[in-house]
LODREN-398852 format. One record per residue (C-alpha): residue number from 1; residue in three letters; x, y, z. Coordinates in steps of 0.05 Angstrom, whole numbers. Example, Ala and Ser with C-alpha at 12.3 -4.5 7.8 and 13.67 -1.06 7.14 Angstrom:
<nodes>
NODE num residuo   east  north     up
NODE   1     ALA    246    -90    156
NODE   2     SER    273    -21    143
</nodes>
This chain:
<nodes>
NODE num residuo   east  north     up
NODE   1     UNK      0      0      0
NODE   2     UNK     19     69    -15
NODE   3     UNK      9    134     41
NODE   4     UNK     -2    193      8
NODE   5     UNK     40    251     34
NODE   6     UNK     38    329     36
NODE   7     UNK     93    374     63
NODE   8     UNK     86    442     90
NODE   9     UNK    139    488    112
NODE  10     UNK    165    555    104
NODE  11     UNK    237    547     87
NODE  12     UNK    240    511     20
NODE  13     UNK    304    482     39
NODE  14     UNK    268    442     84
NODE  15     UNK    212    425     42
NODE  16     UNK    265    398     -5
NODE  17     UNK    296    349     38
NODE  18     UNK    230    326     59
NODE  19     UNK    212    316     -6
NODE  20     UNK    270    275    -21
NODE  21     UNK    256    226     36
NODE  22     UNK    190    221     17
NODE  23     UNK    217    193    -57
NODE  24     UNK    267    150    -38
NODE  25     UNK    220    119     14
NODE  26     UNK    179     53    -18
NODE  27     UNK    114     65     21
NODE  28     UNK    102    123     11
NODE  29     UNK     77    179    -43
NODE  30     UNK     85    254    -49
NODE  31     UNK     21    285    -57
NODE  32     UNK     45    362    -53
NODE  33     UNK     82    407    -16
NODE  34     UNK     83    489      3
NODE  35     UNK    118    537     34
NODE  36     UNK     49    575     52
NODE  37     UNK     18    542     99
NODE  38     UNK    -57    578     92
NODE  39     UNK    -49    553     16
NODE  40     UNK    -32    483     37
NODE  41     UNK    -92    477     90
NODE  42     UNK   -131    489     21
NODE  43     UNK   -105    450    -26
NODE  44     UNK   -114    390     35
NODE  45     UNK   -178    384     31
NODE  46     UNK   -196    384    -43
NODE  47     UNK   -143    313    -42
NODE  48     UNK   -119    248     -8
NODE  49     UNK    -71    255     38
NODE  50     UNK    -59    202     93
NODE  51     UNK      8    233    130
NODE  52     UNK     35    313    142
NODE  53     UNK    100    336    154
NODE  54     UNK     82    402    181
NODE  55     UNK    130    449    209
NODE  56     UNK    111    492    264
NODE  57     UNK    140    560    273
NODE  58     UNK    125    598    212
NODE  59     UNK    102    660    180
NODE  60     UNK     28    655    155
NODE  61     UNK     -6    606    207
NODE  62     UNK     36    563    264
NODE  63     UNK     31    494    255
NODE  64     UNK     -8    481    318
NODE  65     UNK    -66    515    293
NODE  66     UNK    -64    487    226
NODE  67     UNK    -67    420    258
NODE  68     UNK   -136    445    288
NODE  69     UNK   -156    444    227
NODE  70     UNK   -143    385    191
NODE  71     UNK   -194    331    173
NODE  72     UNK   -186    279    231
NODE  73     UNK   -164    220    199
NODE  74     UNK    -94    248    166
NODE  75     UNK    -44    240    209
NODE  76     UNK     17    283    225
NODE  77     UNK     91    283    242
NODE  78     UNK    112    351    271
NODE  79     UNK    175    371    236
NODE  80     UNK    211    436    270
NODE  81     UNK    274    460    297
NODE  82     UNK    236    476    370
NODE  83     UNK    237    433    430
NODE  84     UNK    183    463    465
NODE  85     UNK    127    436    423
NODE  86     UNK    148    366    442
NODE  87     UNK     94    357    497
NODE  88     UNK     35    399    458
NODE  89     UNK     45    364    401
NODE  90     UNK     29    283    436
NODE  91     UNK    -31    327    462
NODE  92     UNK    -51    337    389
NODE  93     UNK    -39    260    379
NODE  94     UNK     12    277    334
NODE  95     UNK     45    202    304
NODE  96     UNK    121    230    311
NODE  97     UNK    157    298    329
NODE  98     UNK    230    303    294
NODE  99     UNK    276    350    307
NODE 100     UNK    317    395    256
NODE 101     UNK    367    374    223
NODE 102     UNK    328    311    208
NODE 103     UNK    369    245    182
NODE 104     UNK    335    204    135
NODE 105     UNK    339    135    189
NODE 106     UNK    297    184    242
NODE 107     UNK    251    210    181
NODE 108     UNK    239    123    155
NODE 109     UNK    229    114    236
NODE 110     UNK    178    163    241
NODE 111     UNK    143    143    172
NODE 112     UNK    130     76    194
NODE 113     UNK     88     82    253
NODE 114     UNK     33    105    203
NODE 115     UNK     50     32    159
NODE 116     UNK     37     -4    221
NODE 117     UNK    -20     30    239
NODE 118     UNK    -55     22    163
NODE 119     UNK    -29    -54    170
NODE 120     UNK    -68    -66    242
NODE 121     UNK   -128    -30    222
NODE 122     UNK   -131    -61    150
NODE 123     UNK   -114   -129    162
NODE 124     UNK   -146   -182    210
NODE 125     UNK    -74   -212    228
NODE 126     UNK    -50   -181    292
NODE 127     UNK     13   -148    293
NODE 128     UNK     66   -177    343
NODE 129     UNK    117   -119    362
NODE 130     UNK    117    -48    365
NODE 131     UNK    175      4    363
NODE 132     UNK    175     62    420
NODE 133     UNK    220    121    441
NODE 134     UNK    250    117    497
NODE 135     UNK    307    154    527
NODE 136     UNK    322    178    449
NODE 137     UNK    326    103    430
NODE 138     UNK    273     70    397
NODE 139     UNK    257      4    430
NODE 140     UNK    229    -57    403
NODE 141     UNK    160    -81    446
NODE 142     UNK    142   -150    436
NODE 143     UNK     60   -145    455
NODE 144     UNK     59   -211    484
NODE 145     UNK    107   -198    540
NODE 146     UNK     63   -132    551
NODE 147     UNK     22   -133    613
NODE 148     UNK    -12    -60    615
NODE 149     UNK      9      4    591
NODE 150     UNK     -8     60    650
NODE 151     UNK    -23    130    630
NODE 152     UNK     28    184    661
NODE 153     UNK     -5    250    640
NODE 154     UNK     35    264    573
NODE 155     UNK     86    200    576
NODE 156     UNK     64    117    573
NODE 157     UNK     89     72    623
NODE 158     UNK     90     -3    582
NODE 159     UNK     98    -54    642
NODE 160     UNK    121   -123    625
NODE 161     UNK    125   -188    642
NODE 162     UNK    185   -230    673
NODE 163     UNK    216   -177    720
NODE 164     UNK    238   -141    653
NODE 165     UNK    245    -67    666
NODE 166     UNK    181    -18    649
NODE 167     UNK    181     25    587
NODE 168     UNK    170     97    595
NODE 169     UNK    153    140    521
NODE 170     UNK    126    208    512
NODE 171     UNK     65    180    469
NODE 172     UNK    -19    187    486
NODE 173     UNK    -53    130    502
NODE 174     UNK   -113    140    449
NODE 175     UNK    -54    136    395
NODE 176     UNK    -43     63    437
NODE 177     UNK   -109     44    443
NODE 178     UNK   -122     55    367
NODE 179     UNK    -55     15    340
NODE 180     UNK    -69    -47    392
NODE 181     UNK   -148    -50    391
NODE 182     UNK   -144   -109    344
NODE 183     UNK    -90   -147    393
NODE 184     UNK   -137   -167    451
NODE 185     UNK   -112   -101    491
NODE 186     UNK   -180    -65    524
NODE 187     UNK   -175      1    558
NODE 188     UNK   -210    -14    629
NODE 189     UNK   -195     57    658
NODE 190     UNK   -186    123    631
NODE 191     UNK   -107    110    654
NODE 192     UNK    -90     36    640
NODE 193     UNK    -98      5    576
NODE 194     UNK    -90    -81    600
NODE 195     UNK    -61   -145    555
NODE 196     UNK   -123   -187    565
NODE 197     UNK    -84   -244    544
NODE 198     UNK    -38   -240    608
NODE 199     UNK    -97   -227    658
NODE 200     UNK    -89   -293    704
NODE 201     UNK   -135   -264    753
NODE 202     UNK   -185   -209    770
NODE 203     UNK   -208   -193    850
NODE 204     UNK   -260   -146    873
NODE 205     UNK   -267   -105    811
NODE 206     UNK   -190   -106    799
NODE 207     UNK   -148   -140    748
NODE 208     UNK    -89   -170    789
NODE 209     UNK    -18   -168    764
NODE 210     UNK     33   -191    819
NODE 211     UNK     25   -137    875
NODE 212     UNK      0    -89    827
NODE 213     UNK    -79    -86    830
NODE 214     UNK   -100    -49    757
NODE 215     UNK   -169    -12    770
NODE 216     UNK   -234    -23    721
NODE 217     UNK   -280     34    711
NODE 218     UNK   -357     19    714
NODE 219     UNK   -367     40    645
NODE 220     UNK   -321    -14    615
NODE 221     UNK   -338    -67    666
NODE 222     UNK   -389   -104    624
NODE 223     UNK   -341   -103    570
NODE 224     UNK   -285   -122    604
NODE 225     UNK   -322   -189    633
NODE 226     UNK   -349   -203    568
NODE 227     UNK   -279   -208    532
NODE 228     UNK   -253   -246    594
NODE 229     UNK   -312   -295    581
NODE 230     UNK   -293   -304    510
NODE 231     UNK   -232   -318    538
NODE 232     UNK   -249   -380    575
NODE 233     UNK   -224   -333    640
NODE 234     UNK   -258   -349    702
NODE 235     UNK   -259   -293    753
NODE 236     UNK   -247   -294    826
NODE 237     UNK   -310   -259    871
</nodes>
């Protein structure tokens, strides 16, 4: 499959090299580009585009409000030479954030969450591994060893199983709970999204892992024991 792309920024430098990563990358397909971003906001919504490279800081509109205004379901990788957007822009559900000067291995990195994501939601196979950033690494997750994921305000906390150490990523959890919906993972509380594959046992309304005791909101209660039911799980009073 091919993800169409559009690039907006104001230095055409920049646009250039975007451009040029865009080409030379299999997956995916240049659909436009501009250096005026009120121009670009118009031309995006007479086409098909899947994925934005949108830079932030510049003249005509900053790329924070142009996200505002985007259809929902294109997606976007913030690319800027500003730090301080980092936090704002997971907020925004943003799929990446790349800092300037940008090296084609962080640009393919950043492109291929969105492949994975088109692959989960397409395809009835589940996908087995995910890649995060963490600690300006990205880390291979393999789901299976996932227990939950726990919500930390703007960061994800991925805890998993076999005493290996938790993940930490500055990601949202809806971006999560979109990507892994098809992989038997159920959000049970507006901060814990849970592997119902590795729930071995659930006691007085909460999902037991070790010493750990994961909450379950009322609202996804019925839910929640219906999957585990379809699991064959039987449940503890």
């Amino acid at each position: 499959m091919l993800v169409k792309c559009y690039v907006i920024d104001d230095e055409p430098l920049a646009v250039q090299l975007i451009e040029g990563y865009v080409k030379q990358t299999p997956f995916l397909e240049l659909a436009g580009s501009s250096t005026s971003a009120i121009k670009a906001l118009e031309e995006i919504k007479t086409m098909q585009v899947d994925l934005l490279f949108l830079d932030i800081e510049m003249s005509e509109m900053n790329g924070m409000d142009l996200c505002e205004q985007l259809p929902k379901d294109i997606r976007v990788i913030f690319t800027t030479a500003y730090s301080q957007y980092a936090v704002e822009s997971y907020r925004k559900n943003a799929l990446d954030y790349l800092l300037k000067p940008i090296s084609y291995c962080q640009f393919l990195c950043a492109a291929t969450k969105i492949l994975s994501q088109y692959e989960c939601t397409s395809s009835e196979k589940n996908i087995e591994t995910i890649f995060v950033k963490s600690e300006s690494k990205l880390k291979k997750i393999n789901l299976k060893e996932v227990l939950y994921i726990e919500g930390l305000k703007d960061y994800v906390k991925i805890h998993l199983n076999g005493g290996q150490p938790s993940v930490v990523s500055l990601m949202s959890m809806k971006s999560l709970e979109e990507m892994l919906s098809k992989n038997n993972f159920m959000r049970v509380h507006r901060s814990y999204i849970v592997n119902l594959n590795n729930v071995d046992l659930v006691e007085r309304g909460r999902i037991v892992f070790g010493k750990n005791y994961i909450p379950i909101s009322e609202t996804n209660r019925d839910e929640f024991m219906a999957r585990l039911s379809n699991l064959n799980i039987i449940c503890g009073k």
